[in-house]
Every structure is written in structure tokens, then in C-alpha cells.
TORFI-472699 format. One record per atom (N, C-alpha, C): y, z, x; atom name; residue number from 1; residue in three letters. Coordinates in steps of 0.001 Angstrom, whole numbers, m for minus. Atoms other than C-alpha are relative to their C-alpha. Layout:
! TORFI-472699
REC      c2      c3      c1 atome num residu
REC       Y       Z       X    CA NUM    ALA
...
This chain:
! TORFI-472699
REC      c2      c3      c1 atome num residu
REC    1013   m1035    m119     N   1    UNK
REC   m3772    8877   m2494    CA   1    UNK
REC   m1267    m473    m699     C   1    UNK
REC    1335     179     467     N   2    UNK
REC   m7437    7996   m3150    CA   2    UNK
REC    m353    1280    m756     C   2    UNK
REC     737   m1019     765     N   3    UNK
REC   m8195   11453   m4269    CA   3    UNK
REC   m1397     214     230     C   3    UNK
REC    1746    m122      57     N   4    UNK
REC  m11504   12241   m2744    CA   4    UNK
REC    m220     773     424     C   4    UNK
REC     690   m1906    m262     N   5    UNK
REC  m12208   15987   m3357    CA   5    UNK
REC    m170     m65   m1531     C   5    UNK
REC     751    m550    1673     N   6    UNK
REC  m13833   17661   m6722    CA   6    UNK
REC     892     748    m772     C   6    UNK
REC    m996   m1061     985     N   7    UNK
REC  m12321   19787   m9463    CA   7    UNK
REC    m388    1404     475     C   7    UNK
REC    m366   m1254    m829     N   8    UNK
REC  m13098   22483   m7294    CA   8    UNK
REC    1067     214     967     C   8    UNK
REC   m1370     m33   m1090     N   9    UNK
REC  m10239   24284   m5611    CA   9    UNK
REC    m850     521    1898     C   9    UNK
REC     m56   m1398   m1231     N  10    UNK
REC  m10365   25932   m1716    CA  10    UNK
REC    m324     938    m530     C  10    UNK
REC    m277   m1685    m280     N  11    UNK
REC  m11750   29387   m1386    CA  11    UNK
REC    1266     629     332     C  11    UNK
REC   m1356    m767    m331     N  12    UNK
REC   m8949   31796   m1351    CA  12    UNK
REC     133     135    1511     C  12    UNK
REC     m24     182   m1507     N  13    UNK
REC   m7759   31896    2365    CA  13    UNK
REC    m641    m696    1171     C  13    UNK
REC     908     748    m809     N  14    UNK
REC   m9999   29059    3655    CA  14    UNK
REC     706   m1325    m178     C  14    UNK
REC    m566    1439     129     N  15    UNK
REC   m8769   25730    4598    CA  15    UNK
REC   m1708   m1153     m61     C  15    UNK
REC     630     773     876     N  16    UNK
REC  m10641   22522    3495    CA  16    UNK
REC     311    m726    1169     C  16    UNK
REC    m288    1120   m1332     N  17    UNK
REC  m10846   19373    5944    CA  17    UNK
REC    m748   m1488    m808     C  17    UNK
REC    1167     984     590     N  18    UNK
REC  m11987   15808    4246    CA  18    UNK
REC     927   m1197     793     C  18    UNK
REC    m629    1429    m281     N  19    UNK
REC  m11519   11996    5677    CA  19    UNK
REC    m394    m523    m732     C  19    UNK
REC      43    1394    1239     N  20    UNK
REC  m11291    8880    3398    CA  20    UNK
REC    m263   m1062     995     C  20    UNK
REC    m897    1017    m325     N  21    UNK
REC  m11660    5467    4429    CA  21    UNK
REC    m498    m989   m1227     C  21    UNK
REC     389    1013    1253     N  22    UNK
REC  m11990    2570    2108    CA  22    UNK
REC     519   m1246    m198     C  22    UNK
REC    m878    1588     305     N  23    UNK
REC  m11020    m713     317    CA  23    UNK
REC     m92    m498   m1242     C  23    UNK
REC     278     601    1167     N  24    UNK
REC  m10628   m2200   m2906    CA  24    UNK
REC    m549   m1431     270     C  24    UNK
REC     267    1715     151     N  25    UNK
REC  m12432   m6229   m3519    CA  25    UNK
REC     739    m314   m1002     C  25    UNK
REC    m306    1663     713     N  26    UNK
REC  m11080   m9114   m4951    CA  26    UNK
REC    m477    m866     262     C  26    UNK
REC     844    1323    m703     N  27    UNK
REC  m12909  m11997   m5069    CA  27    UNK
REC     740   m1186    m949     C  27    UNK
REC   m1414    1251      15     N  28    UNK
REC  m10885  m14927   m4845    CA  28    UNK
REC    m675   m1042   m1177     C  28    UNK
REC     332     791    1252     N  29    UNK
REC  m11304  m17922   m7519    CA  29    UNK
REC    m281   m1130     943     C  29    UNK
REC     383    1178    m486     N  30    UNK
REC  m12350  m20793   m4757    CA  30    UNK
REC   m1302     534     623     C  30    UNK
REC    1382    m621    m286     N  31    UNK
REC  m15642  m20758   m2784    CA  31    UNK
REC    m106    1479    1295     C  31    UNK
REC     143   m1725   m1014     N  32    UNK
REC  m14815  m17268    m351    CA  32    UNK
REC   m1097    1063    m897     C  32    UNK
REC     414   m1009     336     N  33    UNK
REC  m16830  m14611   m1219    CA  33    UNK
REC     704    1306    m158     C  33    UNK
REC   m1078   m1098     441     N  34    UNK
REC  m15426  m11285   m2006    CA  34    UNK
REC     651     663    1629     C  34    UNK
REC    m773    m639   m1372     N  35    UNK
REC  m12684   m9990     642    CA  35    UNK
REC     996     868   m1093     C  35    UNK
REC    m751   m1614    m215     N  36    UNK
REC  m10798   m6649    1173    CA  36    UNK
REC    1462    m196       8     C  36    UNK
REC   m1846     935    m462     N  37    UNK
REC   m7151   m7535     308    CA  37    UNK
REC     470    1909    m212     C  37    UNK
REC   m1069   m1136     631     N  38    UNK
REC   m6302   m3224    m552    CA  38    UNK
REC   m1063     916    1254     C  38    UNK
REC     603   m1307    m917     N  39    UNK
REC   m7578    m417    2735    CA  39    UNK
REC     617     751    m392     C  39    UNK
REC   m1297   m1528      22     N  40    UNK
REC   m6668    2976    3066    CA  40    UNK
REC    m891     894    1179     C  40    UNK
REC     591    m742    m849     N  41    UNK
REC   m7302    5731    5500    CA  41    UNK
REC     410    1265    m657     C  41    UNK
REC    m321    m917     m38     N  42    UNK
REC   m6857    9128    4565    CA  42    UNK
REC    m280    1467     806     C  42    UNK
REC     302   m1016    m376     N  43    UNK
REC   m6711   12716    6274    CA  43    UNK
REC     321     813   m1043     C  43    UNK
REC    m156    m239    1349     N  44    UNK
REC   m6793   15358    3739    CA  44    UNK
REC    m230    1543     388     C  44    UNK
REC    m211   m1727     m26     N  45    UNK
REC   m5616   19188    4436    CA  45    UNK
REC    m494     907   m1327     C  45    UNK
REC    m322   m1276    1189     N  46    UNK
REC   m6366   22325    1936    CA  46    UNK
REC     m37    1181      99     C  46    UNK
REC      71   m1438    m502     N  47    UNK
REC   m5851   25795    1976    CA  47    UNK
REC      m8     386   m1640     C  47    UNK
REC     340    m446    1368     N  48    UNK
REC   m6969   27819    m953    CA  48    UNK
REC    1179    1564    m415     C  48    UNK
REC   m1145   m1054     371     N  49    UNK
REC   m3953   29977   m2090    CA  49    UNK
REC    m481    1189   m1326     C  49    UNK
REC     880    m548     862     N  50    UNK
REC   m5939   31979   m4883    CA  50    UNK
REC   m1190    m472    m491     C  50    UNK
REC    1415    1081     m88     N  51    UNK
REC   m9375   31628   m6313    CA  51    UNK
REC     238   m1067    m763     C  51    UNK
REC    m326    1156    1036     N  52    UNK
REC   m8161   28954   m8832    CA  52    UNK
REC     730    m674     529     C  52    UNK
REC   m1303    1182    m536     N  53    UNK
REC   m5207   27251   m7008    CA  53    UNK
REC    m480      69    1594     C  53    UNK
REC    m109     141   m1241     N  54    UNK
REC   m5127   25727   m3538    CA  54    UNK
REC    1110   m1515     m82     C  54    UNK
REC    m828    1708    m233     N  55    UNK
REC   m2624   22667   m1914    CA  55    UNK
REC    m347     m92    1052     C  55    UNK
REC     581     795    m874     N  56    UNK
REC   m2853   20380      89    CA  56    UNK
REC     928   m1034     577     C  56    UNK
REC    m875     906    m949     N  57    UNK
REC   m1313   17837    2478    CA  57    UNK
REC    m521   m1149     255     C  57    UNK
REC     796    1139    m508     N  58    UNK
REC   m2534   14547    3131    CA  58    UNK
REC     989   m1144    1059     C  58    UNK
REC    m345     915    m837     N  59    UNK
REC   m1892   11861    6099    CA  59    UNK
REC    m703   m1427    m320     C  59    UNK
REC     978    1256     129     N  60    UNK
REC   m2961    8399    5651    CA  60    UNK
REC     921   m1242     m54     C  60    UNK
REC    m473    1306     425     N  61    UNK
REC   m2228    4814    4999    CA  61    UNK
REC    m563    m565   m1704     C  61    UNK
REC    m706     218      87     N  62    UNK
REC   m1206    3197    2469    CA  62    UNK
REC    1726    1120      45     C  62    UNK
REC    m987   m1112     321     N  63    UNK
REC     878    6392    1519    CA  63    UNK
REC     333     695    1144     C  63    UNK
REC     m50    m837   m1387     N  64    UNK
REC    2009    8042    4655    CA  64    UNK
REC     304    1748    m617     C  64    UNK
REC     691   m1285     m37     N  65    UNK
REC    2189   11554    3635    CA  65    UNK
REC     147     605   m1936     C  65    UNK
REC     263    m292    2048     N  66    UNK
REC    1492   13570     m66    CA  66    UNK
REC    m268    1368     m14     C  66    UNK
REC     290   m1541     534     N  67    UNK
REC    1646   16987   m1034    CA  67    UNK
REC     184      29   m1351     C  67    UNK
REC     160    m684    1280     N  68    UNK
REC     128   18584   m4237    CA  68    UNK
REC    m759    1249     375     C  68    UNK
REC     904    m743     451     N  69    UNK
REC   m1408   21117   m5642    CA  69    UNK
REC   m1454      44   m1219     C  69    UNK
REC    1324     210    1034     N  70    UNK
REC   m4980   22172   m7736    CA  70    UNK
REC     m85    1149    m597     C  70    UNK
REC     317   m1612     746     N  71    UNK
REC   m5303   24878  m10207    CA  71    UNK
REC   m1095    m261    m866     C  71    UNK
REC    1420      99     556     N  72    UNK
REC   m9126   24959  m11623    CA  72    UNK
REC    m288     666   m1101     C  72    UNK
REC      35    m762    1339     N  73    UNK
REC   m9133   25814  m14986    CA  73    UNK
REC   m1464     132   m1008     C  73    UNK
REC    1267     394     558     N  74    UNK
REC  m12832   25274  m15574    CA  74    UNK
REC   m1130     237    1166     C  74    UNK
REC    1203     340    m885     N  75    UNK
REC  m16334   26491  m13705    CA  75    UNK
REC     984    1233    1409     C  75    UNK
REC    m559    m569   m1055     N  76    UNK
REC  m15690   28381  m10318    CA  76    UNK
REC    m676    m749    1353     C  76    UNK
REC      41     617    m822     N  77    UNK
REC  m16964   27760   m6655    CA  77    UNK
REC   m1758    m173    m262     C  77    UNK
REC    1794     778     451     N  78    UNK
REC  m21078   27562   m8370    CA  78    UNK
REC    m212     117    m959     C  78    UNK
REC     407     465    1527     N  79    UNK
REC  m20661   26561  m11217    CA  79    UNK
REC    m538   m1896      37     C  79    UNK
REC     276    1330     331     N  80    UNK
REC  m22094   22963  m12029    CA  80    UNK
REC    1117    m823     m38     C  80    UNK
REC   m1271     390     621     N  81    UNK
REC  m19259   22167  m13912    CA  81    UNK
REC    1235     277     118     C  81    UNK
REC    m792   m1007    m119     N  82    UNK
REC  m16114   22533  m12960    CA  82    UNK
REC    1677   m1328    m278     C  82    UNK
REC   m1410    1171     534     N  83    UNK
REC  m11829   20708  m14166    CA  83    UNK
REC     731     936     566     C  83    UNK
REC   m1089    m905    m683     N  84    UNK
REC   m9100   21302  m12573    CA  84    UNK
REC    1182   m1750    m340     C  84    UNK
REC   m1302     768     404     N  85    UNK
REC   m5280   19790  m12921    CA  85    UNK
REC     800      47     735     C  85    UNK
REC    m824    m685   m1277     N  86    UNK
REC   m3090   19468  m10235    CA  86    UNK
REC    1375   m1104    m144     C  86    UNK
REC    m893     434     396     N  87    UNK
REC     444   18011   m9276    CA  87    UNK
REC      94    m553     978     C  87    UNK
REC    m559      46   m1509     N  88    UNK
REC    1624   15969   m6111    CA  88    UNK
REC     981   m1192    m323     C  88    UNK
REC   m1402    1108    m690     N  89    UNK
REC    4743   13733   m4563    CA  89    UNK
REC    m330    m378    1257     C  89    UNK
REC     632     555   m1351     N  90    UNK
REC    4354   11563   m1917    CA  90    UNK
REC     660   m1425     238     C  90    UNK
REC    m942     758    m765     N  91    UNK
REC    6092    9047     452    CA  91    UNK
REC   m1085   m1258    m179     C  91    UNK
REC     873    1094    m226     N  92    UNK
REC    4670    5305    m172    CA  92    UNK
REC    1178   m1042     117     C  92    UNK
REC    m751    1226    m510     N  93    UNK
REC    6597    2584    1357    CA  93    UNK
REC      m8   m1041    m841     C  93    UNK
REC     554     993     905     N  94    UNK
REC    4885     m70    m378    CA  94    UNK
REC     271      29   m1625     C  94    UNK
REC    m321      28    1353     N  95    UNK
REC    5708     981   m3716    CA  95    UNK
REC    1722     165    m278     C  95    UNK
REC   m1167     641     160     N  96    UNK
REC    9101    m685   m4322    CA  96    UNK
REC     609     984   m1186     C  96    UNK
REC    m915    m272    1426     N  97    UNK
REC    9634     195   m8175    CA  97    UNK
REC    m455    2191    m716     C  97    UNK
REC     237    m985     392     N  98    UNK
REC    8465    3722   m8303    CA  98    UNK
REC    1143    1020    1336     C  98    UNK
REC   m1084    m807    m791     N  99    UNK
REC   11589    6232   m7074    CA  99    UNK
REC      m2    m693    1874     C  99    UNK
REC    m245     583   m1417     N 100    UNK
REC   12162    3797   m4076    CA 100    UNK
REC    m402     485     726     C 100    UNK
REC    1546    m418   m1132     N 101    UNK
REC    8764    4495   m2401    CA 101    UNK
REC    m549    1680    m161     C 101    UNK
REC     689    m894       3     N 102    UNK
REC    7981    7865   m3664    CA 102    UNK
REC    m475     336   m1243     C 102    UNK
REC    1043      92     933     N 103    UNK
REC    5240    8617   m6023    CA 103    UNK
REC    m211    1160    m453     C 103    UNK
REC     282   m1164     692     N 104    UNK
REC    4437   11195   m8330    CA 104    UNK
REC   m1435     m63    m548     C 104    UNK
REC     847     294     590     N 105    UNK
REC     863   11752   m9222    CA 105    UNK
REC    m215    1833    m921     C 105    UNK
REC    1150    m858    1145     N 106    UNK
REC   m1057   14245  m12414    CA 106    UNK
REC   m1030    m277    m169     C 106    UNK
REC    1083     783      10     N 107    UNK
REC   m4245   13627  m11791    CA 107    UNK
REC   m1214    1345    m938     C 107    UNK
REC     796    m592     318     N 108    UNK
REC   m7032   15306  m13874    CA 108    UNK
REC   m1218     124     454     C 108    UNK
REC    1048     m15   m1065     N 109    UNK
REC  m10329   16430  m11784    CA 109    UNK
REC    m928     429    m967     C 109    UNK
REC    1394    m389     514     N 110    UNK
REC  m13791   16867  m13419    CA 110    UNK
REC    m738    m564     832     C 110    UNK
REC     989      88    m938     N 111    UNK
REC  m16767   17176  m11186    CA 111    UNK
REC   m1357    1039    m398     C 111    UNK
REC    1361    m423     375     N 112    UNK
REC  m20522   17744  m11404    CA 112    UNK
REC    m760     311     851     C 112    UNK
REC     519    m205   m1329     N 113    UNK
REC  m22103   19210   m9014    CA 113    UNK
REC   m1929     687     183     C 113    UNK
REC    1291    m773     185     N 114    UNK
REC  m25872   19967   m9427    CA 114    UNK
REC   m1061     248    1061     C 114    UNK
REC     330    m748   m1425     N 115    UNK
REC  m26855   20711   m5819    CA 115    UNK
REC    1330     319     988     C 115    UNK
REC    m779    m581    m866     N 116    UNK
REC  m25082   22736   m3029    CA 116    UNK
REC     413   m1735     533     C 116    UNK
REC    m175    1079    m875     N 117    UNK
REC  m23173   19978   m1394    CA 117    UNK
REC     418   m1751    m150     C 117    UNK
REC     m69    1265     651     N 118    UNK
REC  m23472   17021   m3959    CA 118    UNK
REC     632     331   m1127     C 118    UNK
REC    m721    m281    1221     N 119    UNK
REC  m20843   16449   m6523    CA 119    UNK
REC     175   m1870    m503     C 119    UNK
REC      95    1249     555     N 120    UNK
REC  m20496   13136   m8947    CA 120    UNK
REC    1658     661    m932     C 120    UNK
């Protein structure tokens, strides 16, 4: 899971819609220039289950699918400032030594948002 939404949750009864795509660099130690050895794609569900909590579903590659949740313990939907703490499990093939391909993430969210629309 890339994780690319804010420490804001969903509006209560509104679903959420975001795509990812991406890549980590490495740049090799002979004369190549920097190449893309890590992609990912993600689709990225949410539905806002109260005003503070919403979950979510995600589709993508590497991880083929991931459900958590977000409970926003900081800021609301215009506030500047806003943290939130959430929980998810999720199916990754690729990861051998973690519960034989499935992943547990706690991820902590802080986000800044000082126009409608733009968050850091």
C-alpha cells in the first residue's frame, strides 16, 4: 500500500475514489543512470462510516488487495490541520517473511492542507 490519501477521513455516508501509480529509483553503481526496479498501481475505495472513521479497500499491484480503516483524531473536514490513525491487512505475494504474504500495516496520517483541494 503506498498510502496516498490525508489524515482526513470520508464524509459520513460518502464514498472516496483515488488512483496511485508510481515507482521507487535505484541508481545502479556502474555507468546506467537511475532505473525503476520497485512500481505499483493502486485503486483505492472509501466510504466514510462516521464523521471521524471511514474504511477502505484497495486493488493494486504490488499488494493485490488491503483493507483498513481511519479514525481522525485531530482537525475535521476544514480544518488545516488534521491526524488520524488507522489499521489495515492485506494480501502481498511478494512478501515471503511477513505471515506468508500477508501484511499488517499502523500507519500514522498527518496532513496540511492550506487550500481547498491541496494537502502536503
Amino acid at each position: 500500500m503506498s498510502s496516498l490519501q490525508t489524515a482526513r477521513v470520508t464524509k459520513n455516508g460518502k464514498v472516496g475514489f483515488a488512483f496511485g501509480i508510481g515507482g521507487l529509483l535505484n541508481q545502479k553503481s556502474d555507468e546506467e543512470s537511475f532505473i525503476s526496479n520497485y512500481s505499483f498501481f493502486e485503486v483505492n475505495l472509501r466510504y466514510g462510516i462516521h464523521r471521524r472513521w471511514d474504511i477502505g479497500v484497495e486493488f493494486g499491484l504490488p499488494a493485490l488487495l488491503f483493507f483498513d480503516t481511519k479514525y481522525q483524531f485531530a482537525g475535521d473536514d476544514s480544518s488545516k490541520l488534521a491526524c488520524s490513525a488507522g489499521f489495515g491487512i492485506g494480501l502481498n505475494p511478494w512478501n515471503e517473511h511477513l505471515f506468508d504474504g500477508f501484511g499488517i500495516l499502523v500507519p500514522l496520517y498527518t496532513s496540511y492542507h492550506p487550500f481547498p483541494g491541496i494537502a502536503f
